[in-house]
MARSEZA-108054 format. One line per 5 residues: number of its first residue (from 0); their letters; for each residue x, y, z of N, C-alpha, C, CB. Coordinates in steps of 0.05 Angstrom, whole numbers, plus 32768, in hexadecimal, padded with zeros to 4 digits. Glycine has a CB too. Layout:
<pts>
NUM> A> X,Y,Z,X,Y,Z,X,Y,Z,X,Y,Z ~ ...
</pts>
This chain:
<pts>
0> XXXXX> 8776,887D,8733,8772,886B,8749,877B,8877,8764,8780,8850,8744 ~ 8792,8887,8765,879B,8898,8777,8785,88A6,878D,87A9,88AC,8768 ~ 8776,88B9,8775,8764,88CA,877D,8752,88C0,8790,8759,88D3,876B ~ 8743,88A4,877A,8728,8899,878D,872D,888A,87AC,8716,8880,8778 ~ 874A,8879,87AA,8753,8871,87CD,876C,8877,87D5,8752,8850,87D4
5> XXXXX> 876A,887B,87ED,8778,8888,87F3,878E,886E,87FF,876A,889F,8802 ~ 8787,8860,87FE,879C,8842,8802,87A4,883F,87EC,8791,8823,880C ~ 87A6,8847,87D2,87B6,884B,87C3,87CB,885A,87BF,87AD,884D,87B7 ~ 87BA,886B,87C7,87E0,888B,87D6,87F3,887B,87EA,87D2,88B3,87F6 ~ 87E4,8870,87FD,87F5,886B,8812,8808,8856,880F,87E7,8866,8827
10> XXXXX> 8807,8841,8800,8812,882E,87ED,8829,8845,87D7,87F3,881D,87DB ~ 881D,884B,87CB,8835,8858,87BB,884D,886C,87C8,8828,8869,87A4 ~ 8842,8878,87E2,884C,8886,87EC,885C,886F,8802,883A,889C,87F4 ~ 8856,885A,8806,8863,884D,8816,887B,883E,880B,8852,883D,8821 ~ 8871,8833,87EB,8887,8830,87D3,8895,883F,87D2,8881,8830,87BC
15> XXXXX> 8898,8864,87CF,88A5,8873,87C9,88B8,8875,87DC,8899,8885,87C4 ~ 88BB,886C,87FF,88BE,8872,8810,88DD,8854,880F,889F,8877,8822 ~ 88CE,8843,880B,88E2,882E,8807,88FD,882D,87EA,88CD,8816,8805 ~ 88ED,8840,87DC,8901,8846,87BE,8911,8856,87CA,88F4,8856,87A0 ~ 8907,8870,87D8,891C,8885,87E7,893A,8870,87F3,8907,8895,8809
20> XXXXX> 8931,8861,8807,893F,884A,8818,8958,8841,8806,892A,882D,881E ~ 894A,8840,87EF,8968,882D,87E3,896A,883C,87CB,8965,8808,87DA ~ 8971,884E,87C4,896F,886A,87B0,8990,886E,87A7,8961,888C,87C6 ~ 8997,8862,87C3,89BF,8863,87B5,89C0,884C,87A6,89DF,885F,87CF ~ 89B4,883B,879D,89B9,8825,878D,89BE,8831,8771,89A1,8811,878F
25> XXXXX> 89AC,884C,8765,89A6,885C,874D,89BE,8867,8748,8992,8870,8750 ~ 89B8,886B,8730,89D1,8882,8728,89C7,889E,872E,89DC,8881,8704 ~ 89D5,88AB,8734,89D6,88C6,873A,89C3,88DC,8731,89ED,88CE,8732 ~ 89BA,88D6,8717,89AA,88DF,86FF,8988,88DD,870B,89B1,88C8,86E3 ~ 8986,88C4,8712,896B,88BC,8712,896F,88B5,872E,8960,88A6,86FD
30> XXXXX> 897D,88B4,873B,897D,88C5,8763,8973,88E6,8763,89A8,88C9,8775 ~ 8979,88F1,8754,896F,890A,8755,8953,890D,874A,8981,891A,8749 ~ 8946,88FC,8739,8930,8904,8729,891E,8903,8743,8928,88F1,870E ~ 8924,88E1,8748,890B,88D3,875B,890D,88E2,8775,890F,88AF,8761 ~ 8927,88F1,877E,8921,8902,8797,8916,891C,8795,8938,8906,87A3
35> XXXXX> 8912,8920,877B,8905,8941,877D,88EA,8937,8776,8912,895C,8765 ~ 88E6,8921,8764,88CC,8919,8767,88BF,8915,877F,88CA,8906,875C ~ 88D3,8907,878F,88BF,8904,87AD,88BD,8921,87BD,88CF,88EA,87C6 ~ 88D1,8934,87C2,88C7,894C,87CC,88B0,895A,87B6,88E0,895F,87D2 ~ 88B3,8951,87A3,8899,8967,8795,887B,8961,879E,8897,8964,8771
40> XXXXX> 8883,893B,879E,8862,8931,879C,8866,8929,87BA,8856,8912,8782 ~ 886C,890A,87B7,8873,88FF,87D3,8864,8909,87EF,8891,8905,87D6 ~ 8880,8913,87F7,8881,8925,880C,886F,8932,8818,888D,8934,8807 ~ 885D,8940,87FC,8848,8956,8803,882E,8940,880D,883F,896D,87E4 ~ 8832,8930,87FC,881A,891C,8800,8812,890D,881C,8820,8905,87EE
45> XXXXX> 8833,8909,8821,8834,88FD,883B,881D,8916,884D,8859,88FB,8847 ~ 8827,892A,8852,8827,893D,8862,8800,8949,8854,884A,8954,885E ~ 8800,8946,884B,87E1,8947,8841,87CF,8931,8846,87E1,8949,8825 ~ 87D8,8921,884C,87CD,8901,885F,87CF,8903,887D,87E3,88E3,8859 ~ 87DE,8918,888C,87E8,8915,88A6,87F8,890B,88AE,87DD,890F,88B3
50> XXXXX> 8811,88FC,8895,8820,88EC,88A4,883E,88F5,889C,8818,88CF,889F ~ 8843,890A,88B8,8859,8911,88B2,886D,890F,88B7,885C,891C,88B1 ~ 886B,88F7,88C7,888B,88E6,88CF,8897,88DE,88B1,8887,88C4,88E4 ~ 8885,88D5,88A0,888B,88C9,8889,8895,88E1,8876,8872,88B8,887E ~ 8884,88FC,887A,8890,8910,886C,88A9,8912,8871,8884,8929,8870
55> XXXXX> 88AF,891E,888D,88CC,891D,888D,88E4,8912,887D,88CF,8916,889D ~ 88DE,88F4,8885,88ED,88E2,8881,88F1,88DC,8862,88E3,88CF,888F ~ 88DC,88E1,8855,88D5,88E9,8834,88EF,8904,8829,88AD,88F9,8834 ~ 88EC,8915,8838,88F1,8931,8834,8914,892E,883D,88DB,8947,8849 ~ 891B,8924,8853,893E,8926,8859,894C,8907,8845,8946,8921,8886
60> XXXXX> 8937,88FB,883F,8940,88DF,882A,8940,88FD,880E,891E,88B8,8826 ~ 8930,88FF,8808,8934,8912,87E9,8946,8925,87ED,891A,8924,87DD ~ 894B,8931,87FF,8961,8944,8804,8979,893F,8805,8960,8950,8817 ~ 8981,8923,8812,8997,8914,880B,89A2,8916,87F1,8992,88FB,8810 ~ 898C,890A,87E0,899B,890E,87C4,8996,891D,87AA,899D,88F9,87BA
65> XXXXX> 8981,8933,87B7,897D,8944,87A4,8998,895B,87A8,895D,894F,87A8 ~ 89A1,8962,87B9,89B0,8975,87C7,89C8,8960,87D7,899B,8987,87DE ~ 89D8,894C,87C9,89EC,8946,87E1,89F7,8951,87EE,89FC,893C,87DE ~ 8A05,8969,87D9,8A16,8977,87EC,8A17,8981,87FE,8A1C,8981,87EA ~ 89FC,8995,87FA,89EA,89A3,880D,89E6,8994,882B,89CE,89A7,87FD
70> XXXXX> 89D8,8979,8820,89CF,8964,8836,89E0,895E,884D,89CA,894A,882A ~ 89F8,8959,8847,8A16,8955,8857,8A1C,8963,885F,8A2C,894F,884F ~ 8A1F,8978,8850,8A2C,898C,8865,8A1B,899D,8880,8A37,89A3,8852 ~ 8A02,8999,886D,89EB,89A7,888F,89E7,898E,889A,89C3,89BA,8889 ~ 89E8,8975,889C,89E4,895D,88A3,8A00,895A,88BD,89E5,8948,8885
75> XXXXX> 8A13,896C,88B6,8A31,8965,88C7,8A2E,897E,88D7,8A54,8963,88B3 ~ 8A20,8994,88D4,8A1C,89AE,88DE,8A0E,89A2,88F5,8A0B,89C5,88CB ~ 89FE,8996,88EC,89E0,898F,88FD,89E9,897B,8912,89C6,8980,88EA ~ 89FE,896A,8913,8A02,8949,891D,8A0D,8961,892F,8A16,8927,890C ~ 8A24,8970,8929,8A3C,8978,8943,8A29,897F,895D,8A53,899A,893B
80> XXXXX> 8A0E,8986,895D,8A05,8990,8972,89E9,898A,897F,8A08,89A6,896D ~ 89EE,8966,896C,89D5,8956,8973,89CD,8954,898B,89D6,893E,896C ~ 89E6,8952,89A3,89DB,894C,89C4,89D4,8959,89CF,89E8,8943,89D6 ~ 89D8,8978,89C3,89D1,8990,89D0,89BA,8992,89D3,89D9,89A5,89C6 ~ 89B3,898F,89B9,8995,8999,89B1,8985,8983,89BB,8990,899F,898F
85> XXXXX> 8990,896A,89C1,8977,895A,89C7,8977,895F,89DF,8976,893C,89C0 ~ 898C,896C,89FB,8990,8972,8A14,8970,8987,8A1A,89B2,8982,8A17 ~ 8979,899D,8A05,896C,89AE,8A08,894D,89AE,89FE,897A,89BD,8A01 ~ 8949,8995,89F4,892B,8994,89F3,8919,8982,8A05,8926,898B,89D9 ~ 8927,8971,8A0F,891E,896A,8A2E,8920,8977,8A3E,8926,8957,8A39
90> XXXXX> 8933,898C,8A42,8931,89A1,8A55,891D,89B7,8A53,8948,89AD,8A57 ~ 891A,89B7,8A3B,8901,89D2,8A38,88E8,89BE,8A3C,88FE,89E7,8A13 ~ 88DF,899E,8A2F,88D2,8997,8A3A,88C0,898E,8A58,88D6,8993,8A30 ~ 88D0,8991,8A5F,88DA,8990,8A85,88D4,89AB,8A91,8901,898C,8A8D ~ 88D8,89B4,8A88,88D6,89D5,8A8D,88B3,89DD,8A86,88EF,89E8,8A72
95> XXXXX> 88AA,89E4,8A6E,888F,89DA,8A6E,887F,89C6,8A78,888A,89D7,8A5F ~ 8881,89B5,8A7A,8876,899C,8A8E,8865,89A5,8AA4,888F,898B,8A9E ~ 887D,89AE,8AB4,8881,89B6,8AD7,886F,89D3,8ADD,88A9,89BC,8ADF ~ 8879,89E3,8AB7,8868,89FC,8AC6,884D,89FA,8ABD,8872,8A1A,8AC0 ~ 8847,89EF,8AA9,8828,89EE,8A9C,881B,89E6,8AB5,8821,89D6,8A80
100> XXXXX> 8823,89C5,8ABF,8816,89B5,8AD2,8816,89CA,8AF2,8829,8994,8AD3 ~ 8827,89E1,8AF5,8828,89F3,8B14,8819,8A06,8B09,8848,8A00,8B23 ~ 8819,8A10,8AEE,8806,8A2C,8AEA,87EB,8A21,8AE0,8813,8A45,8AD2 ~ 87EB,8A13,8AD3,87D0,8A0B,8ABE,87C1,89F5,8AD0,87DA,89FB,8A9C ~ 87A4,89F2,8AD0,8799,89D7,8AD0,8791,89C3,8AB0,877E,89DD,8AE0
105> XXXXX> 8799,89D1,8A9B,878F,89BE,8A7E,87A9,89A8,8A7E,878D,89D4,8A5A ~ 879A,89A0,8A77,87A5,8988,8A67,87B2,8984,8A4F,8795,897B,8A62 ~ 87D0,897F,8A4E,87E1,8986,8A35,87FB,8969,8A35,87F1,89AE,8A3B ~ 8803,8970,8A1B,8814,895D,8A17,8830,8970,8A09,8804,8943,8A04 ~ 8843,8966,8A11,885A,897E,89FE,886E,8968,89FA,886B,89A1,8A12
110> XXXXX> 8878,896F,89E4,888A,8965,89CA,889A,8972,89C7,8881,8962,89B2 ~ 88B2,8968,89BF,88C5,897E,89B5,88CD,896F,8999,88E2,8985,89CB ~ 88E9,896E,8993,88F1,8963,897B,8906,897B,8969,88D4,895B,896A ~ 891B,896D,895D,8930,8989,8956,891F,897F,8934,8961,8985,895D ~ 8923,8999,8927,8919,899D,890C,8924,897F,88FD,8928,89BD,88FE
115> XXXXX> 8922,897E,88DD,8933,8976,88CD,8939,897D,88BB,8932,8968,88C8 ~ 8947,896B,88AF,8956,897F,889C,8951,898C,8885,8968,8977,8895 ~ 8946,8982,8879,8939,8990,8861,8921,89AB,8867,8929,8975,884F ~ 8919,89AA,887E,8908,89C0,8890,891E,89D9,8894,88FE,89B2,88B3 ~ 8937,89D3,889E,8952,89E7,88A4,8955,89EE,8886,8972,89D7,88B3
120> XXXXX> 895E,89DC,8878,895C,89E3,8860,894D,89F9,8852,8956,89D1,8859 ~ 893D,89F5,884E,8925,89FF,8844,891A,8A25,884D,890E,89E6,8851 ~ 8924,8A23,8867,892C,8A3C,8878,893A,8A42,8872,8930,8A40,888D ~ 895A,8A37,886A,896B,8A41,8867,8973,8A56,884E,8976,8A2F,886A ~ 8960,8A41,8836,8965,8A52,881B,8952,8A62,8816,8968,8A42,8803
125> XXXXX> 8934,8A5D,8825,8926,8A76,8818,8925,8A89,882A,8909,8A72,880E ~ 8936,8A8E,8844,8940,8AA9,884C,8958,8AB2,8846,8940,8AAB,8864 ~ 8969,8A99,8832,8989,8AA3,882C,8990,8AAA,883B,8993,8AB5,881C ~ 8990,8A9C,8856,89AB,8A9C,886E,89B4,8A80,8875,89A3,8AAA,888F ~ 89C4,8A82,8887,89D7,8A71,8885,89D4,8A5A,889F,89F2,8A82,8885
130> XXXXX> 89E0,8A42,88A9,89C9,8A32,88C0,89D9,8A44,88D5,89C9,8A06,88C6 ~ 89EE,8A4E,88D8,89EF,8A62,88F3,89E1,8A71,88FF,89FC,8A71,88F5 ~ 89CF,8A78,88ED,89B3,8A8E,88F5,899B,8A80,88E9,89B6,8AB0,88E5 ~ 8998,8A6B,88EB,8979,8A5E,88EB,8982,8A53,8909,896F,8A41,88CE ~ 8962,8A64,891B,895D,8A6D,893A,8954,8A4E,8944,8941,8A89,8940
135> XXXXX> 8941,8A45,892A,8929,8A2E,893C,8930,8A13,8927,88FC,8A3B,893A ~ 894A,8A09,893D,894C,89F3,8934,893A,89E0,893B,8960,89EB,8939 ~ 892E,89E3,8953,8918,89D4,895E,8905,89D6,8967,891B,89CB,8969 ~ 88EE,89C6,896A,88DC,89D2,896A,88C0,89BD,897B,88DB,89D9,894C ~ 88B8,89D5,8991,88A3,89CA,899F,888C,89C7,89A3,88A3,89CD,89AA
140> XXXXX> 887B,89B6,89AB,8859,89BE,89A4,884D,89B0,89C5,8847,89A7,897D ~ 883B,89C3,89CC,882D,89BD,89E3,880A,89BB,89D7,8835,89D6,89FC ~ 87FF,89A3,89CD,87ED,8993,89D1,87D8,8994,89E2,87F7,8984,89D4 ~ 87C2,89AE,89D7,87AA,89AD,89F0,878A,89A2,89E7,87A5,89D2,89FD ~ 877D,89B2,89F8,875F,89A5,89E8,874B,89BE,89E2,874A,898C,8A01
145> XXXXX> 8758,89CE,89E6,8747,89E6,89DB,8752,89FC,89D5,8735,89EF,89EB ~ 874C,8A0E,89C2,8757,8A23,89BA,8760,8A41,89D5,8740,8A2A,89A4 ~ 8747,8A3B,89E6,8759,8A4F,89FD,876F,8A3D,8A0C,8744,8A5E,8A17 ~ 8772,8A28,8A14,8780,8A1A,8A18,87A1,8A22,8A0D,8773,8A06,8A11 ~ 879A,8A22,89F8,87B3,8A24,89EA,87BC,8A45,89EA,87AF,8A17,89CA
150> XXXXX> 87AE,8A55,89EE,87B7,8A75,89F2,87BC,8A70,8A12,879B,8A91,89EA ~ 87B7,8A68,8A28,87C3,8A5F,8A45,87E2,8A57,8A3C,87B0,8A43,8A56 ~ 87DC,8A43,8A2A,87F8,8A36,8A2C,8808,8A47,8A21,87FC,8A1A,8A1F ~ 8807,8A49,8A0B,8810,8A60,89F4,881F,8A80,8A0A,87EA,8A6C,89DD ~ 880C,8A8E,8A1D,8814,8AA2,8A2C,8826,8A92,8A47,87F7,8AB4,8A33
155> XXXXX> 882B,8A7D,8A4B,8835,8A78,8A60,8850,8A6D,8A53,8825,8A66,8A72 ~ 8855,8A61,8A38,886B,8A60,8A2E,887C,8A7C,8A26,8866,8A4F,8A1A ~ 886B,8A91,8A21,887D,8AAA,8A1D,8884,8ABA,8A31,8871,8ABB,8A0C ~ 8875,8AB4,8A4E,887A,8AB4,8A5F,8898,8AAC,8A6B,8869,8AAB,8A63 ~ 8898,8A97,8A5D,88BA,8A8C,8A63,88D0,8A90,8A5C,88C0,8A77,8A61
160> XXXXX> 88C4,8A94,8A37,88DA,8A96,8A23,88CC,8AA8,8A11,88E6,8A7B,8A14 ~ 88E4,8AC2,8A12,88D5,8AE5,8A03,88D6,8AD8,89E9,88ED,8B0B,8A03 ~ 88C0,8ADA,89D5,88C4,8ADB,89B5,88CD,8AF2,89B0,88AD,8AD7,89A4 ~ 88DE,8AED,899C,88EA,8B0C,8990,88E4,8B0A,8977,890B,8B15,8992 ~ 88E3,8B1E,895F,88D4,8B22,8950,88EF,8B23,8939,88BF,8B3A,8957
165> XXX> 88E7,8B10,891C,8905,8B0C,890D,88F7,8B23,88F4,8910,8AE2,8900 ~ 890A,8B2F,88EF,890F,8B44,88E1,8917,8B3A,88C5,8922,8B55,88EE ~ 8903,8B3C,88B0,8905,8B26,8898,88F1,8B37,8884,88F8,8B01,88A0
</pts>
């Protein structure tokens, strides 16, 4: 039934989303099953639908209690330097804004947003380093309408800020 509608996924995935919610009610045992179940299936599903606010939120709920320990402690890593990072993403947004709209005539929209956690995560272990050296906690997107569009924008952001090349 899954397969043939797709308002059937979205329902179970919306169920799954509300089980996450109250998941400390469980014992410990079967907190861990149903959270690795939802990053295995879940999660992906979400994000295979387009909807990846819900991935997220799918993905740092399973990480919670598939990984507590893990979760807390990059969760307290992450809080100490929450204002920074949100300073500095309206400032880089501000910053693009002003120069797209003085150098460019297209039409764009830019976003920022700091990573989450199970994304840090996830960087963290399959390069086996540590969150002091994961570079891109956050992460921006400038929103155009055409593919040269986006190489304008693309050369006027490196323009600002050198990419350097990670050695991996």
């Amino acid at each position: 039934a899954m397969g043939k509608d797709v308002r059937v996924v979205l329902v179970k995935i919306a169920d799954r989303l509300h089980n996450m919610r109250t998941l400390n009610h469980m014992p410990p045992e079967k907190q861990i099953r149903i959270a690795t179940e939802t990053l295995d299936i879940y999660a992906p599903l979400a994000s295979r639908l387009g909807i990846n606010s819900l991935k997220i939120v799918l993905e740092d709920l399973s990480f919670r209690y598939a990984y507590p320990e893990v979760y807390y402690s990059l969760a307290q890593k992450v809080a100490k330097k929450k204002r920074e990072r949100e300073k500095y993403i309206e400032n880089v947004k501000k910053i693009l804004n002003n120069e797209l709209e003085k150098r460019t005539r297209i039409k764009f929209e830019v976003t920022g947003r700091p990573k989450h956690l199970w994304s840090i995560y996830r960087k963290m272990h399959s390069r086996s380093i540590d969150y002091e050296q994961v570079y891109d906690l956050l992460a921006f997107r400038v929103n155009v309408n055409s593919p040269t569009e986006c190489y304008e924008a693309l050369v006027l952001v490196h323009s600002l800020w050198k990419p350097f090349p990670v050695l991996f």
